[in-house]
FIPATI-358042 format. One record per residue: residue number from 1; residue in three letters; x, y, z of N, C-alpha, C, O, CB in turn. Coordinates in pm, whole numbers, plus 50000, padded with zeros to 5 digits. Atoms other than C-alpha are relative to their C-alpha. Glycine has a CB too. Layout:
N
> nr | rest | nc1 | nc2 | nc3 | cac1 | cac2 | cac3 | cc1 | cc2 | cc3 | oc1 | oc2 | oc3 | cbc1 | cbc2 | cbc3
> NUM | ALA | X | Y | Z | X | Y | Z | X | Y | Z | X | Y | Z | X | Y | Z
...
***
This chain:
119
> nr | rest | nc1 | nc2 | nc3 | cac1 | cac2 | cac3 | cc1 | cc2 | cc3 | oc1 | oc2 | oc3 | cbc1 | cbc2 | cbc3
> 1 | UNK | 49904 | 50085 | 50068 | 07910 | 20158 | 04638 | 49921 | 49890 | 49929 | 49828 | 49830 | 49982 | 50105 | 49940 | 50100
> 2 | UNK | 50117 | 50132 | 50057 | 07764 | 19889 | 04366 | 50089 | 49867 | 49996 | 50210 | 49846 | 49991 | 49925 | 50029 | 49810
> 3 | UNK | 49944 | 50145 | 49930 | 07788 | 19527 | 04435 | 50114 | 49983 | 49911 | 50223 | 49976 | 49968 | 49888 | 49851 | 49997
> 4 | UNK | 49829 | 50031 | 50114 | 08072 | 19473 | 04151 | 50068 | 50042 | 50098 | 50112 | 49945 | 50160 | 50049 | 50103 | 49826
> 5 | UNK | 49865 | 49911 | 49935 | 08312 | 19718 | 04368 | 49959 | 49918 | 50139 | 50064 | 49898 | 50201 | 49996 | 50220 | 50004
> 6 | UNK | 50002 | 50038 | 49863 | 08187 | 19560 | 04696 | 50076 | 49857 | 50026 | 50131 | 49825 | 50131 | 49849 | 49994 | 50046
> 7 | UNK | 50014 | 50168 | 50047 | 08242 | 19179 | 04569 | 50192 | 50064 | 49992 | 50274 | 50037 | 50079 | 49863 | 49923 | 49795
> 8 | UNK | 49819 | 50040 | 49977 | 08644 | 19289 | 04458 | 50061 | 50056 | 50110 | 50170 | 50012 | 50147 | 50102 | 50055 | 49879
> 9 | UNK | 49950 | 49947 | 49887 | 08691 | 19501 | 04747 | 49992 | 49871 | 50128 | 50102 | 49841 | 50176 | 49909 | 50143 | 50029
> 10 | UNK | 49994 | 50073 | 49889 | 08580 | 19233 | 05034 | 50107 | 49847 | 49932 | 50179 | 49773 | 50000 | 49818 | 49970 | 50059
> 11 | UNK | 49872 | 50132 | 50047 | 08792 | 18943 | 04787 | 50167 | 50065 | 50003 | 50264 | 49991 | 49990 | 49967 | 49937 | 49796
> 12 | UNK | 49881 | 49961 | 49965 | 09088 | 19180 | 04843 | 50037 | 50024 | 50123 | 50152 | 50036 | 50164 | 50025 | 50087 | 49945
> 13 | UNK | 49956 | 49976 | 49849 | 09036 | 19237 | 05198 | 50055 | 49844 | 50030 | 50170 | 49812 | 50059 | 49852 | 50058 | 50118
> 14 | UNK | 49925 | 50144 | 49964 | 09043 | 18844 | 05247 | 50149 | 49943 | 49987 | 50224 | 49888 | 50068 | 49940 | 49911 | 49928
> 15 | UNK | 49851 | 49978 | 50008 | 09358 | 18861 | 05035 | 50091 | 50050 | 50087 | 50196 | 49988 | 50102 | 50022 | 50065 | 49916
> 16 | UNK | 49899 | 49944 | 49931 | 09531 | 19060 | 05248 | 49993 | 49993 | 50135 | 50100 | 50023 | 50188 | 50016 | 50118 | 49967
> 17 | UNK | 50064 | 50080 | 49900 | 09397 | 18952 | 05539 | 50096 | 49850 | 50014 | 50175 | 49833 | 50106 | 49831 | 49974 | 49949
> 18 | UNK | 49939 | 50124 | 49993 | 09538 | 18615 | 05491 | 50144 | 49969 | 49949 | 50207 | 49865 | 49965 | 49919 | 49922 | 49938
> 19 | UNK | 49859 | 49961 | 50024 | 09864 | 18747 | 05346 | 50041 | 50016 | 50167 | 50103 | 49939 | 50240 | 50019 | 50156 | 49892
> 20 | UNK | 49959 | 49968 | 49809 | 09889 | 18917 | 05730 | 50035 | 49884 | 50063 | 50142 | 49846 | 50111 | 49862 | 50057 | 50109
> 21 | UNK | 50013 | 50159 | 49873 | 09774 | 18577 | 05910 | 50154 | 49948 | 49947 | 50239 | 49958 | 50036 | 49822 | 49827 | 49954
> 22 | UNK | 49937 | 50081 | 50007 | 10050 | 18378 | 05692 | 50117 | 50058 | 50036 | 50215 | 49984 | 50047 | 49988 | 49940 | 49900
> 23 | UNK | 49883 | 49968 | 50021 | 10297 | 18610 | 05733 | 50056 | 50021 | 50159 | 50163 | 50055 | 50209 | 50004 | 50121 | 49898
> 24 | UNK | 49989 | 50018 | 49810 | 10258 | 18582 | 06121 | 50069 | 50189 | 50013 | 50181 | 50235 | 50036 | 50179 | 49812 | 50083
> 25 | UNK | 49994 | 49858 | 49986 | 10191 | 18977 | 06116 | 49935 | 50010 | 50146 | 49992 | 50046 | 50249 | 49920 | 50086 | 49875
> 26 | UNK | 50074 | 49989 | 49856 | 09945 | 18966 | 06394 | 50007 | 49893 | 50120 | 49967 | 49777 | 50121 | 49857 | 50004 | 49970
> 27 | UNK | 49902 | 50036 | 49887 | 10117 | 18901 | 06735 | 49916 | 49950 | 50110 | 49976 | 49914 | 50212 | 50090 | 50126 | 50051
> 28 | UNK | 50096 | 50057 | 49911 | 09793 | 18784 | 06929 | 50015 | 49877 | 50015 | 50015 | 49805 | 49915 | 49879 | 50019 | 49968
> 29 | UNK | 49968 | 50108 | 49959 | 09860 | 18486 | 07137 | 49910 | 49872 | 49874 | 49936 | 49786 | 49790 | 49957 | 50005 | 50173
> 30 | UNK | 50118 | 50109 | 50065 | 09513 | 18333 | 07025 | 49986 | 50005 | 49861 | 49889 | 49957 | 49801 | 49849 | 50027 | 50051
> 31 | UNK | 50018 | 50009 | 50205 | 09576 | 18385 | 06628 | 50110 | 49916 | 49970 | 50219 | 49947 | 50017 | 50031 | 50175 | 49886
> 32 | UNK | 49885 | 50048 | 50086 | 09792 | 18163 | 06449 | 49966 | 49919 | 49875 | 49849 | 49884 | 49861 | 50090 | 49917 | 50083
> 33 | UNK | 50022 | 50037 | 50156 | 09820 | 18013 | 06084 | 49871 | 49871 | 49964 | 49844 | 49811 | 49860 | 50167 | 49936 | 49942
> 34 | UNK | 50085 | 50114 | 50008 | 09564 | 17765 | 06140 | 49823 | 50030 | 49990 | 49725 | 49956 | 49989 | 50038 | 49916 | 50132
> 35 | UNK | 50135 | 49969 | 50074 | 09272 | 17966 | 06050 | 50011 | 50041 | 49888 | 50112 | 50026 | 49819 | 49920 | 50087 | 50053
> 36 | UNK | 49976 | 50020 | 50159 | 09158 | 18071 | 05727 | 49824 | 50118 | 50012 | 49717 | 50096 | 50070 | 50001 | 49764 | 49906
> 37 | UNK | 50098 | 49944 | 50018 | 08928 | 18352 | 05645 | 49883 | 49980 | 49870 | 49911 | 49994 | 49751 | 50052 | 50106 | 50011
> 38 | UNK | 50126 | 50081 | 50106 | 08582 | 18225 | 05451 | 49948 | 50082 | 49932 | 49907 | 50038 | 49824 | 49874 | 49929 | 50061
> 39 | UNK | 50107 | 49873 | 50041 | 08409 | 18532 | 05359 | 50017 | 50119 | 50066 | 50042 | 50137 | 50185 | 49853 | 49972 | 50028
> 40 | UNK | 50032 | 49843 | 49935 | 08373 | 18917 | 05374 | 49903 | 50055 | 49917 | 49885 | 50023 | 49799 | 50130 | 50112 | 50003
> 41 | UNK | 50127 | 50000 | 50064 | 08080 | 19063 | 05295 | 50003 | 50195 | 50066 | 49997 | 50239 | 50180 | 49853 | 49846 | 50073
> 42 | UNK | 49943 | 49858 | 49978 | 08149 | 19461 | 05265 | 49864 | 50124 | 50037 | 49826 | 50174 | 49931 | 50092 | 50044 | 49839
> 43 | UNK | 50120 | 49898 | 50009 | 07848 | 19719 | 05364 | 49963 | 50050 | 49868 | 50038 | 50045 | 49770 | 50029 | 50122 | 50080
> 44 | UNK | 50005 | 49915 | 50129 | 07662 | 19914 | 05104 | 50098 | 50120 | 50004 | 50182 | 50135 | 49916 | 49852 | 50057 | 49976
> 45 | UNK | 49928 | 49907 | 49986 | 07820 | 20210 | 05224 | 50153 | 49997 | 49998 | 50218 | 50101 | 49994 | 49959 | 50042 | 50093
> 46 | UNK | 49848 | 50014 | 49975 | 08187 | 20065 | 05250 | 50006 | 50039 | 50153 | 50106 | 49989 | 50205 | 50102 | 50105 | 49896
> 47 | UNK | 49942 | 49979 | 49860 | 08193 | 20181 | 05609 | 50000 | 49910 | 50102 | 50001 | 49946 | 50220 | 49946 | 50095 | 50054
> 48 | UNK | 49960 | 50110 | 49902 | 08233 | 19796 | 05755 | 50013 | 49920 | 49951 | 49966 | 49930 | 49838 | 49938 | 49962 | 50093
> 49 | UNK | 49987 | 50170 | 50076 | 08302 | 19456 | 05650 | 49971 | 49910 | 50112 | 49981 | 49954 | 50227 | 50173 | 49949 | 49932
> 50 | UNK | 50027 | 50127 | 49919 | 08216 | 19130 | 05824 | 50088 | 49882 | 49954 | 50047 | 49807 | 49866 | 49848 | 49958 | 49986
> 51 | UNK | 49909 | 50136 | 50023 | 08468 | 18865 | 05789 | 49994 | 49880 | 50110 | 49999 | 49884 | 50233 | 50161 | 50046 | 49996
> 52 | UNK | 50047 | 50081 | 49953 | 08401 | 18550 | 05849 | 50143 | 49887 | 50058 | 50230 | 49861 | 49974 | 49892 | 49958 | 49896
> 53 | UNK | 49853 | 50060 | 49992 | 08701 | 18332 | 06027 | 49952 | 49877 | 49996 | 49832 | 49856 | 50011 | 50103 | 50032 | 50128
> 54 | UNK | 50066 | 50164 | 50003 | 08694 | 17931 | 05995 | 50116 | 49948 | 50054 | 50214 | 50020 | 50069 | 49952 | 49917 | 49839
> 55 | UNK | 49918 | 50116 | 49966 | 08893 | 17639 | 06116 | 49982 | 49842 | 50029 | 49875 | 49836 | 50088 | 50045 | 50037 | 50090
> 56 | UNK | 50002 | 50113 | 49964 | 08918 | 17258 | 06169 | 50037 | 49995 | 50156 | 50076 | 49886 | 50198 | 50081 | 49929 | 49913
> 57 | UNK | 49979 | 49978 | 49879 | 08968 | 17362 | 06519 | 49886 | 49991 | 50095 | 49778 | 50017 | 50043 | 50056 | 50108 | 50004
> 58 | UNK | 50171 | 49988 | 49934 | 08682 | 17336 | 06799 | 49943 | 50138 | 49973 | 49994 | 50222 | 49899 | 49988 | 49981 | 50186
> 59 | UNK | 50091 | 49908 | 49978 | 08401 | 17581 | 06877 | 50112 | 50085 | 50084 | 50168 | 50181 | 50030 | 49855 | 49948 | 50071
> 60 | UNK | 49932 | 49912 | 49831 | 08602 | 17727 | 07225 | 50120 | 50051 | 49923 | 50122 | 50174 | 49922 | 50064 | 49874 | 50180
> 61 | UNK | 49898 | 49951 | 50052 | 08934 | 17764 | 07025 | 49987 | 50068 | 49906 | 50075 | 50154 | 49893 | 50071 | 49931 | 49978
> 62 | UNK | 50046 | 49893 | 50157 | 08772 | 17934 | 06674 | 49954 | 50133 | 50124 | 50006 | 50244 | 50124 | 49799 | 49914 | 49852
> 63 | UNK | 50061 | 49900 | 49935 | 08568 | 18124 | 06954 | 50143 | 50135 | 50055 | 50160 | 50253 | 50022 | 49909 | 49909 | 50138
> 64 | UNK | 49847 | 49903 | 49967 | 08916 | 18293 | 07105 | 50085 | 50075 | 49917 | 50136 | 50187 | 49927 | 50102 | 49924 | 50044
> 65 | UNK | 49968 | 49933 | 50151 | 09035 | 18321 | 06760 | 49987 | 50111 | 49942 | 50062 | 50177 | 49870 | 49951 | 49956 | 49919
> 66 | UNK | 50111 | 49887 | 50056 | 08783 | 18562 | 06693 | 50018 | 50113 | 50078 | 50024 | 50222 | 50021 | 49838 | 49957 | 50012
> 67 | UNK | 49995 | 49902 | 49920 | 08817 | 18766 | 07006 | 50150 | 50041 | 49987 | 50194 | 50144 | 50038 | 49948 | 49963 | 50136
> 68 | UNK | 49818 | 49972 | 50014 | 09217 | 18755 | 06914 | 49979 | 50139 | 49884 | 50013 | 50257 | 49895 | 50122 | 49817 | 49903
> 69 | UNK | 49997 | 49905 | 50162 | 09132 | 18920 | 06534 | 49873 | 50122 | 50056 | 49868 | 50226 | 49990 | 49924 | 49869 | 49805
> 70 | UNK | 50117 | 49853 | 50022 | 08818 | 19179 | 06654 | 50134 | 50104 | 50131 | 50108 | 50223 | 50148 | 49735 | 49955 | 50100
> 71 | UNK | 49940 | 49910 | 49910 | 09137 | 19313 | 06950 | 50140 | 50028 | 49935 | 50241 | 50075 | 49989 | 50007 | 49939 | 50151
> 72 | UNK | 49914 | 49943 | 50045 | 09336 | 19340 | 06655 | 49919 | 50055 | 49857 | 49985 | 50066 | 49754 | 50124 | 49910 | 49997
> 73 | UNK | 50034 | 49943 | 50123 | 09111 | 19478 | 06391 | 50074 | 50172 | 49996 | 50146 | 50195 | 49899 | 49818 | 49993 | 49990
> 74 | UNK | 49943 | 49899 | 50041 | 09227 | 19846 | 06434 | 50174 | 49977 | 49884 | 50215 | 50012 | 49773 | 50012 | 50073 | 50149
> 75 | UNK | 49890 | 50021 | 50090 | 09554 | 19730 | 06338 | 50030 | 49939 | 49875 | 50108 | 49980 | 49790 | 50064 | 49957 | 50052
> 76 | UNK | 50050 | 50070 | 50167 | 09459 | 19491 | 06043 | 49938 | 50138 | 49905 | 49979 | 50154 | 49790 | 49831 | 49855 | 50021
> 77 | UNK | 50038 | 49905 | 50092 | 09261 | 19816 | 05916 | 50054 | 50086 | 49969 | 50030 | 50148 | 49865 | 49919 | 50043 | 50013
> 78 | UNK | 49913 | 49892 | 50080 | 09521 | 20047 | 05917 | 50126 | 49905 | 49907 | 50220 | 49957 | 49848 | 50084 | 50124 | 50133
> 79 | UNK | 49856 | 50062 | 50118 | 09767 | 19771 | 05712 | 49880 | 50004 | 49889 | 49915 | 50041 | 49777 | 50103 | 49788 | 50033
> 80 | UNK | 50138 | 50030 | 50146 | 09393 | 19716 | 05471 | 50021 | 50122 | 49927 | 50043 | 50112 | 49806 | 49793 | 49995 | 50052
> 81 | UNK | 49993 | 49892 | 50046 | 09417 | 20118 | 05434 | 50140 | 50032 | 49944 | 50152 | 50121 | 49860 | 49955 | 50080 | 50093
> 82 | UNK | 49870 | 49958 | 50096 | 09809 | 20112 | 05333 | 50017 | 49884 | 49875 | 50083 | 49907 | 49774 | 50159 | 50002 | 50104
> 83 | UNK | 49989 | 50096 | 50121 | 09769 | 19781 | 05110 | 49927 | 50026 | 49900 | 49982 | 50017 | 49790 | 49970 | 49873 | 50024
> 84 | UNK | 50078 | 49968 | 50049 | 09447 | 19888 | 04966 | 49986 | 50170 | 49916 | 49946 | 50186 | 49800 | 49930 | 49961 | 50092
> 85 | UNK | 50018 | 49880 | 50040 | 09443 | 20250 | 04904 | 49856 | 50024 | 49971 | 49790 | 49992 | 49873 | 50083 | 50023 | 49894
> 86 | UNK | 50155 | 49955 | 50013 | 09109 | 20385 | 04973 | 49981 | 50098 | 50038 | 50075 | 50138 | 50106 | 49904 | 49937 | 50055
> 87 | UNK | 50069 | 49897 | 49909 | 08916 | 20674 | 05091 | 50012 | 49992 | 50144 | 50058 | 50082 | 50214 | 49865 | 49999 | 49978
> 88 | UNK | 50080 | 50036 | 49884 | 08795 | 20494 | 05400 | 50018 | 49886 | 49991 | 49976 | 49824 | 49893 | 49867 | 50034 | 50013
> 89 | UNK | 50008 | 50133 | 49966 | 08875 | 20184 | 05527 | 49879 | 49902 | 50034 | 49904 | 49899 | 50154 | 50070 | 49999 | 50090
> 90 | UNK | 50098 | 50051 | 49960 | 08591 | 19987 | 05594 | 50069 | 49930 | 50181 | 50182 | 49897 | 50217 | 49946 | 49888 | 49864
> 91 | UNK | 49917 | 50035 | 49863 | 08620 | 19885 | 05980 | 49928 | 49882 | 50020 | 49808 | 49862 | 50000 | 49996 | 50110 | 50139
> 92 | UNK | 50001 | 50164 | 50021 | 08666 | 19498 | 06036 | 49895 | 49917 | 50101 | 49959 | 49923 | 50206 | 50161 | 49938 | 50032
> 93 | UNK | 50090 | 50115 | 49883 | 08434 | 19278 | 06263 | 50013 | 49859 | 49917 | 49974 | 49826 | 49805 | 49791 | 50045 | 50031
> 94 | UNK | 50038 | 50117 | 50018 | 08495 | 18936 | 06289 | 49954 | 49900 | 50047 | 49988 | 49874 | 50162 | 50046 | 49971 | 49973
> 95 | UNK | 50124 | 50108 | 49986 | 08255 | 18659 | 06298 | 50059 | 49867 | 50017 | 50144 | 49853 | 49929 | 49897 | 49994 | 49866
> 96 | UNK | 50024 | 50161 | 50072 | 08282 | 18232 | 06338 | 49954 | 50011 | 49934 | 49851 | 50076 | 49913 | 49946 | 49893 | 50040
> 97 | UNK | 50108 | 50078 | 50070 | 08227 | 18063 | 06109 | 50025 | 49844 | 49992 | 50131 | 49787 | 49964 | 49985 | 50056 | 49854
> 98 | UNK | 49976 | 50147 | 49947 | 08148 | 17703 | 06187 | 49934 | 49873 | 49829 | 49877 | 49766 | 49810 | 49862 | 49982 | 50195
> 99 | UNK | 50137 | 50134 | 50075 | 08019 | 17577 | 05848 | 50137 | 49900 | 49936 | 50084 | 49817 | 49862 | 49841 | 50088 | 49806
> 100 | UNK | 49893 | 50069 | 50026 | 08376 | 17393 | 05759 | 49959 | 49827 | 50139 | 50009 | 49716 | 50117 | 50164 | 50134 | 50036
> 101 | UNK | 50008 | 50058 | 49933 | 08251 | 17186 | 06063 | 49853 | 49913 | 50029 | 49806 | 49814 | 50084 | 50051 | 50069 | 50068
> 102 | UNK | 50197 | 50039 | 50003 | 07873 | 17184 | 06004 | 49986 | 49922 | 49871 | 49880 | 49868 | 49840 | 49869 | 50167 | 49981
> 103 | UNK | 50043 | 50117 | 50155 | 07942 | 16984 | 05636 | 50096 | 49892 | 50016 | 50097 | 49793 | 49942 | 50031 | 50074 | 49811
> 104 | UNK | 49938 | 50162 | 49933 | 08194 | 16736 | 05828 | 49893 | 49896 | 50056 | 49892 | 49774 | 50064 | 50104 | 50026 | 50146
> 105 | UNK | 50075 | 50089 | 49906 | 07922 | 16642 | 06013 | 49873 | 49939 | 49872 | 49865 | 49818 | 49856 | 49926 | 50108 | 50163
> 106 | UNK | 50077 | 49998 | 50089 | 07659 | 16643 | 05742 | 50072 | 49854 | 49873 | 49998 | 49788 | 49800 | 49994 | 50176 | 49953
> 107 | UNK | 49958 | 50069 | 50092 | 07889 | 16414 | 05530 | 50033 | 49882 | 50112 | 50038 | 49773 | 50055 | 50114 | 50069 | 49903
> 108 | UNK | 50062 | 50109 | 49904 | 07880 | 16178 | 05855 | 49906 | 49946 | 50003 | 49889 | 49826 | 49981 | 49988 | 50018 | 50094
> 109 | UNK | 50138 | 50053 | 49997 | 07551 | 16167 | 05895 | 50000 | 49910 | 49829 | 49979 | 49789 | 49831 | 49866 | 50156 | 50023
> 110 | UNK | 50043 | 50089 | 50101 | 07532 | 16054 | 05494 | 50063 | 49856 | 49979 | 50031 | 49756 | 49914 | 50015 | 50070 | 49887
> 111 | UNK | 49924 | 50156 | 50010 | 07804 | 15798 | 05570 | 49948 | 49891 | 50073 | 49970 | 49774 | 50044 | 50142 | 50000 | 50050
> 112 | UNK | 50060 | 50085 | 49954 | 07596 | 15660 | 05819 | 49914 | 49941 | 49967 | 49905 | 49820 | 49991 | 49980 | 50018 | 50066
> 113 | UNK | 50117 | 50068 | 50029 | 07298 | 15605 | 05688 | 50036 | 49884 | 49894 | 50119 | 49899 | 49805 | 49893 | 50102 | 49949
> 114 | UNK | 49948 | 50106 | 50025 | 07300 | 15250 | 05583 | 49881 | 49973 | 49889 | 49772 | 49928 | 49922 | 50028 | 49905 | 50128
> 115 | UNK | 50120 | 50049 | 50091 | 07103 | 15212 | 05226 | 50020 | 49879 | 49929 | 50122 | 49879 | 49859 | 49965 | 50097 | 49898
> 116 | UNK | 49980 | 50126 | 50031 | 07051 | 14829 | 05122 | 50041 | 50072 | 49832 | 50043 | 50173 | 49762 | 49854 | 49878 | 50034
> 117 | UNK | 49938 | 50019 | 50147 | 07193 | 14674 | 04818 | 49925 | 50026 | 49900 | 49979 | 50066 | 49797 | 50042 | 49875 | 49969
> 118 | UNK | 50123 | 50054 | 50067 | 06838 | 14628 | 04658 | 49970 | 50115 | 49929 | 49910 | 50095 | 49824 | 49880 | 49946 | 50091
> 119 | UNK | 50012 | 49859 | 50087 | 06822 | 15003 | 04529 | 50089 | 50008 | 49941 | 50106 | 50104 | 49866 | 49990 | 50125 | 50055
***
């Protein structure tokens, strides 16, 4: 598959992906509208994707999050394979992702640092 087709395929999985989440499709305690998928990043082959989940939520609660969406990926991939229309679904794994939380902090740290008037 060449990166063009990989690039609109994983920006349509997110799409629909996050159509699901809002539409409170997936019935897992530990999922609800308060995440937000960051990235998918599709194999060469099409035969997996990596999606990346995020939130303003802690580490321990994104962490559960995650184990909510990889004990419902079968079922996310067979709605990807009737929204999508493909050959082959690519099959879902998902990842944290903590960097929504790693440039809060980063924009702390610059608030702290205290540079005189004199520059």
């Amino acid at each position: 598959m060449d990166e063009m087709r990989r690039e609109r395929l994983a920006h349509r999985i997110v799409e629909e992906l996050s159509d699901l989440l809002l539409r409170g499709e997936i019935k897992d305690p530990r999922v609800n509208s308060f995440y937000s998928f960051s990235y998918c990043r599709v194999a060469r082959d099409g035969a997996s994707a990596r999606v990346g989940v995020s939130s303003f939520l802690d580490h321990a609660t994104l962490d559960r999050a995650v184990e909510g969406f990889n004990s419902a990926a079968g079922y996310l991939q067979s709605r990807l394979g009737k929204a999508i229309r493909l050959r082959s679904t690519p099959r879902l794994y998902f990842v944290a992702d903590h960097s929504i939380e790693e440039g809060h902090d980063v924009i702390r740290k610059i608030n702290e640092l205290h540079i005189p008037d004199d520059e």
